[in-house]
Kinemage of the C-alpha trace (Angstrom):
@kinemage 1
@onewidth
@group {chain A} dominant
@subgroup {mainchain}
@vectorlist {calphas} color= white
{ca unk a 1} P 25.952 5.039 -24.889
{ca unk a 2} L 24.813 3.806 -21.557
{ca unk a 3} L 24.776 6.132 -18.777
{ca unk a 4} L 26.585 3.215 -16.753
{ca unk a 5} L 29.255 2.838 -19.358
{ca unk a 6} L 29.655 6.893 -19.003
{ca unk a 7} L 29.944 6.738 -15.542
{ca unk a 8} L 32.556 3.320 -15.132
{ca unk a 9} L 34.360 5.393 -18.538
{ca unk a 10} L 34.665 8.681 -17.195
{ca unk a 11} L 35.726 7.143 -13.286
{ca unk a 12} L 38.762 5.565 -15.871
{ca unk a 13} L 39.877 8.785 -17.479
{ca unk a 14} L 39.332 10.980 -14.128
{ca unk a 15} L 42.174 8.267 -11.865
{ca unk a 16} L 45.553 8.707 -13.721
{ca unk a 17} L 47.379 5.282 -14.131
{ca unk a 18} L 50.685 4.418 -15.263
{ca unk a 19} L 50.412 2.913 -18.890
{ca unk a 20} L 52.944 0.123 -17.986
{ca unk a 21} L 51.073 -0.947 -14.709
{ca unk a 22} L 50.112 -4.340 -16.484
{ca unk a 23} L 52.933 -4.639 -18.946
{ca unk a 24} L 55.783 -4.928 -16.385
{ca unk a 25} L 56.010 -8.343 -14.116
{ca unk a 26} L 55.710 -8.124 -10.177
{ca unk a 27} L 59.816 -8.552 -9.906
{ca unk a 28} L 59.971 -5.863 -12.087
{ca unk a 29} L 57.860 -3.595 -10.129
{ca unk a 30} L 59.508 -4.752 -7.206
{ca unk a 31} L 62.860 -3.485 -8.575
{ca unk a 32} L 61.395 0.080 -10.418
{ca unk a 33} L 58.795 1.149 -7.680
{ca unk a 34} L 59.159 2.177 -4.175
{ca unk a 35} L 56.866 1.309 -1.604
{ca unk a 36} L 55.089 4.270 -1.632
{ca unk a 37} L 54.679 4.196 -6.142
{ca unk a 38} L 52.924 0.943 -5.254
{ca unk a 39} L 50.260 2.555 -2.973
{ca unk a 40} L 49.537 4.767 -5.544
{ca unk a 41} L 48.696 2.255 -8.172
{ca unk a 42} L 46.779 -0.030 -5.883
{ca unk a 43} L 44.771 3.363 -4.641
{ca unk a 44} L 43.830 3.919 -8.523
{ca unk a 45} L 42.611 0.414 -9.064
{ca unk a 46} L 40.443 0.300 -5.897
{ca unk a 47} L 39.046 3.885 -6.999
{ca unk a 48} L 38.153 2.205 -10.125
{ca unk a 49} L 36.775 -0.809 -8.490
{ca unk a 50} L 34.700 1.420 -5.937
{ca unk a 51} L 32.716 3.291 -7.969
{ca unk a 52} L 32.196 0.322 -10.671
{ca unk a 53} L 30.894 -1.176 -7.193
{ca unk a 54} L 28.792 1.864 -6.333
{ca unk a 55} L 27.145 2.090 -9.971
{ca unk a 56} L 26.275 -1.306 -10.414
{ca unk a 57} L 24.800 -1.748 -6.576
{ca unk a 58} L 22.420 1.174 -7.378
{ca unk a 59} L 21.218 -0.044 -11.018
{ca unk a 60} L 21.411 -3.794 -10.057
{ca unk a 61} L 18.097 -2.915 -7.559
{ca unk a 62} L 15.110 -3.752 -9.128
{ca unk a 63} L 13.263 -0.259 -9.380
{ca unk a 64} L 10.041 -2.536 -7.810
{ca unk a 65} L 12.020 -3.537 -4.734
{ca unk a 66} L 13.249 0.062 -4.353
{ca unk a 67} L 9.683 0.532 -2.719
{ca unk a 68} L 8.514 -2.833 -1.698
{ca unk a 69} L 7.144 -2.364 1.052
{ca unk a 70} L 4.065 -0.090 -1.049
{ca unk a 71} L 1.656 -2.340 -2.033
{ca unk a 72} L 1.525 -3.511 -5.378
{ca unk a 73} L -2.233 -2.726 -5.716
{ca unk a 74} L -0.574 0.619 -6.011
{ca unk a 75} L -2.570 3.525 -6.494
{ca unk a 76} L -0.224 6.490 -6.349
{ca unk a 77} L -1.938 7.824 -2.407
{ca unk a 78} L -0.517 4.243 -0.938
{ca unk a 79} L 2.076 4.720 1.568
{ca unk a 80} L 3.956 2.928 4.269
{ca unk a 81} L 2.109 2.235 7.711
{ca unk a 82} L 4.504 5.051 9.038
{ca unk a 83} L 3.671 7.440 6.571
{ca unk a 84} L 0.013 6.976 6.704
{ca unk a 85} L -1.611 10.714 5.689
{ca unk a 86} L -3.975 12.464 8.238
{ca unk a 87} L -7.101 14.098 6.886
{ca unk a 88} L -7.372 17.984 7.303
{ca unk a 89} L -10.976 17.407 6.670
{ca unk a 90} L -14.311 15.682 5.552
{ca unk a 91} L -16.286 15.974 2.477
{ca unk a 92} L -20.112 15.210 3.473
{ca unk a 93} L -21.993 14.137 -0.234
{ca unk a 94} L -25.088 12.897 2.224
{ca unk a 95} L -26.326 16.019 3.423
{ca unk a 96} L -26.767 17.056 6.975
{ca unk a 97} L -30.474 14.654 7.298
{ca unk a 98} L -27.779 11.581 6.756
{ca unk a 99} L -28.022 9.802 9.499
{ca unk a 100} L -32.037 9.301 8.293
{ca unk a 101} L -30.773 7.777 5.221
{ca unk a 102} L -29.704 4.586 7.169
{ca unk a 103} L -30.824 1.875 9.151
{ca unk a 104} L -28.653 0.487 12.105
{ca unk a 105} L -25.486 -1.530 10.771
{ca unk a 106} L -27.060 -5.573 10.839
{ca unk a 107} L -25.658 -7.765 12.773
{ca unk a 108} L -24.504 -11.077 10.901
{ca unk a 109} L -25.548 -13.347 13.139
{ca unk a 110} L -28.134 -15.239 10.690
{ca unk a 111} L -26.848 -13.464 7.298
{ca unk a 112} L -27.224 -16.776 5.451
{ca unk a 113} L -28.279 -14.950 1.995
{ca unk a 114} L -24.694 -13.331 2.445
{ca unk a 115} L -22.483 -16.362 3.839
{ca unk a 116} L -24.156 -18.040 0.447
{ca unk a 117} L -23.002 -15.381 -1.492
{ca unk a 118} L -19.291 -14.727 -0.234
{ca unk a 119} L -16.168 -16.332 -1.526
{ca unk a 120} L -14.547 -16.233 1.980
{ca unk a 121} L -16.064 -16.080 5.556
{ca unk a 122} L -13.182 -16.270 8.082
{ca unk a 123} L -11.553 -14.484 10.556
{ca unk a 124} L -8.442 -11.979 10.178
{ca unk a 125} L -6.008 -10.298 12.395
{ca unk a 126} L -5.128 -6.726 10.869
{ca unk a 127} L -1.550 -6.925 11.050
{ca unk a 128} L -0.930 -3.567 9.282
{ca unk a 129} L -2.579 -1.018 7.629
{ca unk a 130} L -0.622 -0.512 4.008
{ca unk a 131} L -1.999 2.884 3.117
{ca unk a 132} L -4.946 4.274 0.892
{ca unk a 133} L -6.065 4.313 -2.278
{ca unk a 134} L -9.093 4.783 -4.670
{ca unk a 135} L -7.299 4.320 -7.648
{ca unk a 136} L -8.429 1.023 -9.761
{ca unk a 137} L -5.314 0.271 -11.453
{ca unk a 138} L -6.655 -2.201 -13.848
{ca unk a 139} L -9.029 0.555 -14.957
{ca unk a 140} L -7.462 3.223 -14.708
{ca unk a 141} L -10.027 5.043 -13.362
{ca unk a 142} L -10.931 6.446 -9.438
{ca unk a 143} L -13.774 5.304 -7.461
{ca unk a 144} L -15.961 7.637 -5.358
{ca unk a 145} L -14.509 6.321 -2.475
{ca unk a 146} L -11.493 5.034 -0.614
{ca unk a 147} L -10.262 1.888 0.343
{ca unk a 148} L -8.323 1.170 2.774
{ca unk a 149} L -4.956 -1.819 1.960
{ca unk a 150} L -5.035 -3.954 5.185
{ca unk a 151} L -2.424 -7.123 5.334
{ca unk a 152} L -4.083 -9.406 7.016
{ca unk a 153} L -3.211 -13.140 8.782
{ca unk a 154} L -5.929 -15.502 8.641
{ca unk a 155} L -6.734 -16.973 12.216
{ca unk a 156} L -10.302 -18.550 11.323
{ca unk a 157} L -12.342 -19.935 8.329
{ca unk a 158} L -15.787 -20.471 7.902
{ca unk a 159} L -16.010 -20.255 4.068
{ca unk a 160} L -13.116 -20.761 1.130
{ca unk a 161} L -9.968 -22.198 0.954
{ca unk a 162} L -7.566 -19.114 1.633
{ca unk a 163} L -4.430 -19.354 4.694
{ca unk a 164} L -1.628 -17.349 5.485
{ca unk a 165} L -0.760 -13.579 4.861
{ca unk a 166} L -3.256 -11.648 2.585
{ca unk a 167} L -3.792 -8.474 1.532
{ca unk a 168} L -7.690 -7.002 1.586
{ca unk a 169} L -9.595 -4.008 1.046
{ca unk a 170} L -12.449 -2.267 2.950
{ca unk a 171} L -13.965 1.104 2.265
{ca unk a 172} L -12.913 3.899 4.548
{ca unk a 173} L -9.635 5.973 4.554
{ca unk a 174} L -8.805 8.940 3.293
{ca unk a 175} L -7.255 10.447 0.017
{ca unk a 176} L -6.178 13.532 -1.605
{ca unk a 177} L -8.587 16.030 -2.939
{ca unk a 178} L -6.998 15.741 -5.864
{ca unk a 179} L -7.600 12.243 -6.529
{ca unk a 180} L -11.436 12.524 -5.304
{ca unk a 181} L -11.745 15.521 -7.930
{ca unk a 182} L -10.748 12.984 -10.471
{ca unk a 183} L -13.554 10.362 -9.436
{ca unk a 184} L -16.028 12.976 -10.082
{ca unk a 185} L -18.275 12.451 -12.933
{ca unk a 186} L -18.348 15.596 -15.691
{ca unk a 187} L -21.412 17.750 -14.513
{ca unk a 188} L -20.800 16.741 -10.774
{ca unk a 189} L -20.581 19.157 -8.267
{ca unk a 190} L -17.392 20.202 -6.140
{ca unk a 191} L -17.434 21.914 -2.994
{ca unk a 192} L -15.492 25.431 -3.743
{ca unk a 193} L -13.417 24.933 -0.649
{ca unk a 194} L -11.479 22.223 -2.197
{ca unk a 195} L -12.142 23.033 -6.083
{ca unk a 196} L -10.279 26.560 -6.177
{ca unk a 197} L -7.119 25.054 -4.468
{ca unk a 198} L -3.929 25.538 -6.658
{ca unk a 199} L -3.141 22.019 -7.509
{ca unk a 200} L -0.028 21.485 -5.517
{ca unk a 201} L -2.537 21.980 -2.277
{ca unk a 202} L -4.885 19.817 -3.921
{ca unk a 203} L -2.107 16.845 -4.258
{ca unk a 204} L -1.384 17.611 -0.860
{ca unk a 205} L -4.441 18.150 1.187
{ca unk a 206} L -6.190 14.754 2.576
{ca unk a 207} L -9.719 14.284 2.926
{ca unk a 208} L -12.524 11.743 4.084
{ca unk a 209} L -15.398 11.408 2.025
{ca unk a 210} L -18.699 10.566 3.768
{ca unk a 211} L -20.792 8.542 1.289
{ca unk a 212} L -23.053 5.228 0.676
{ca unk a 213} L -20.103 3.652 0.652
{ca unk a 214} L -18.038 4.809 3.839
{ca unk a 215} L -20.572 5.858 6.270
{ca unk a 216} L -21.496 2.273 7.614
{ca unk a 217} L -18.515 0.540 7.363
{ca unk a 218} L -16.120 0.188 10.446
{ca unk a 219} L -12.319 1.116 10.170
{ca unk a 220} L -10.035 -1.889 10.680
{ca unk a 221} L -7.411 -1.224 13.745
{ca unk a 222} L -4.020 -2.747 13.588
{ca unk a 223} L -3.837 -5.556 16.419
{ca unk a 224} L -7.274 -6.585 16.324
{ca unk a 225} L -9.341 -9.704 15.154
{ca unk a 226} L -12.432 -9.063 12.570
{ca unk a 227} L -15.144 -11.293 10.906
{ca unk a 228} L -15.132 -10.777 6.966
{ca unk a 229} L -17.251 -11.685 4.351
{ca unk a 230} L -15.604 -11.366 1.347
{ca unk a 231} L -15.217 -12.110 -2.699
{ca unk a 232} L -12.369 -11.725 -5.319
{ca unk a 233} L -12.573 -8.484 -6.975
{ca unk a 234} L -11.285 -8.628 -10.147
{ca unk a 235} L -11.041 -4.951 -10.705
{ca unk a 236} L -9.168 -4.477 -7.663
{ca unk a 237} L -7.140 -8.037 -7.961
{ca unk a 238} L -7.552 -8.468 -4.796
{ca unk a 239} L -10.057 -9.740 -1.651
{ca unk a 240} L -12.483 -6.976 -1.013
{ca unk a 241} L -14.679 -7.387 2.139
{ca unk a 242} L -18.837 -6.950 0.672
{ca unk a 243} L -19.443 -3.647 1.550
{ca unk a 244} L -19.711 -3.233 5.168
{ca unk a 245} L -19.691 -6.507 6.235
{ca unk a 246} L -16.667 -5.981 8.509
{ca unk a 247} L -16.913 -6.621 12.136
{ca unk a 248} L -15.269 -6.710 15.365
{ca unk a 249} L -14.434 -10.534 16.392
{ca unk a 250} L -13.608 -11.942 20.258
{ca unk a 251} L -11.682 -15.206 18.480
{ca unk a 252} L -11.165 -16.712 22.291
{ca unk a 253} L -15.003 -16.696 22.403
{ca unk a 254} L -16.071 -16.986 18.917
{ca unk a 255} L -18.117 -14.001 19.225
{ca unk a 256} L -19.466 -10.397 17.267
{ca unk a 257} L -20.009 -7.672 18.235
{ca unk a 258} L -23.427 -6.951 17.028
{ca unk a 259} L -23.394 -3.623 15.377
{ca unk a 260} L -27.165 -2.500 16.370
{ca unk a 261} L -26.602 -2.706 20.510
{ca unk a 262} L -22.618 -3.599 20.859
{ca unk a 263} L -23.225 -6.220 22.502
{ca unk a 264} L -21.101 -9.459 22.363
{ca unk a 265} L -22.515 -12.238 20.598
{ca unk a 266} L -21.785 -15.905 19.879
{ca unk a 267} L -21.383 -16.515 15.771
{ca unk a 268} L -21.440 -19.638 14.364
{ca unk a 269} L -21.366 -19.828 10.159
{ca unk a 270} L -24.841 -21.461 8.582
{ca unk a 271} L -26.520 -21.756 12.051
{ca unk a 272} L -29.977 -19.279 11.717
């Protein structure tokens, strides 16, 4: 049986009703019931008619929409812009000599080999920041680093055929040490200070992760206007912007900020 048809059958047997309520005519009642004997049928039917209300209203919501406003790229760490997690710390898989590893950010200004190879050049305005994930669902599987679920308007394009309201991902964020334990490889190393958590602290403690991946790409700010080079992931069925190819855009001046000397400078797609 149906746990609705329990609930509507037991809300029947709980409110007592005459058996003759819809035998006898409305003269009749009229005639055999007081005023107040009336009341007290019409107060049975509506409790009926309540709680059939109440029961249907909660199973008649889609259990998708119950959370719609969580991205459907869902990995399980995505969370409304409200909710968005803090990180109680970072995990550093460079080393301290990092910052040798890796030239200064390029500007794109003359990045032809990459406005060849992107999908979509444009201009977006981060219009929220949807939460973070490194969970491919189509996988099932965790990446070694975040990504962080921006929806995005499109103000300019260079490149593609895309308009509107879109949602993208860029690397950066921050996720549980839980989930970054499960991107780990067998054999790869885990920093004790996070590996002997019990594993309710380890669903519930957020970290960065400072990696190829994450350390030269800029964080997206809500309000703000950025230059993206970007291609279809199919993993991620979704935009992704090409690694760190994210940067801060003036759109009243069509310029970059040129990530070597932060200076302001003019871009214009395909001239060298």
């Amino acid at each position: 049986e149906k746990e609705i048809d329990k609930i509507i059958r037991k809300s029947y047997e709980d409110v007592e009703i005459p058996k003759d309520i819809f035998e006898e005519t409305y003269e009749n009642l009229k005639e055999k019931r007081d005023n107040t004997t009336i009341i007290k049928y019409l107060s049975g039917v509506a409790a009926i008619i309540i709680v059939i209300f109440i029961v249907l209203t909660i199973n008649i919501i889609p259990k998708d929409k119950e959370n719609s406003s969580i991205p459907i790229i869902d990995g399980k760490n995505e969370v409304v812009q409200s909710e968005l997690p803090v990180a109680s710390g970072t995990i550093n898989e460079l080393g301290e000599s990092y910052q040798q590893m890796f030239n200064h950010l390029t500007s794109p200004i003359g990045m032809s080999l990459i406005e060849e190879d992107s999908q979509f050049v444009g201009v977006v305005k981060i219009k929220e920041i949807k939460g973070y994930t490194n969970y491919i669902k189509k996988t099932n599987s965790y990446f070694p680093a975040p990504f962080i679920i921006s929806e995005v308007t499109i103000e300019k394009v260079f490149k593609g055929n895309l308009s509107g309201e879109l949602e993208i991902m860029s690397y950066g964020g921050v996720i549980t040490v839980s989930d970054y334990i499960k991107s780990k490889l067998p054999g790869q190393s885990i920093d004790s200070k996070y590996k002997n958590l019990t594993d309710e602290e380890k669903e519930n403690t957020y970290i960065r992760v400072m990696n190829a991946f994450t350390l030269p790409t800029i964080e997206p700010e809500v309000g703000k206007y950025y230059l993206v080079f970007m291609n279809y992931n199919n993993d991620l069925e979704c935009y992704q912007v090409l690694d760190d190819l994210i940067y801060e855009y003036d759109i009243e001046n069509d310029k970059t900020k040129n990530t070597n000397t932060n200076e302001w400078e003019h871009y214009e797609f395909g001239v060298r």
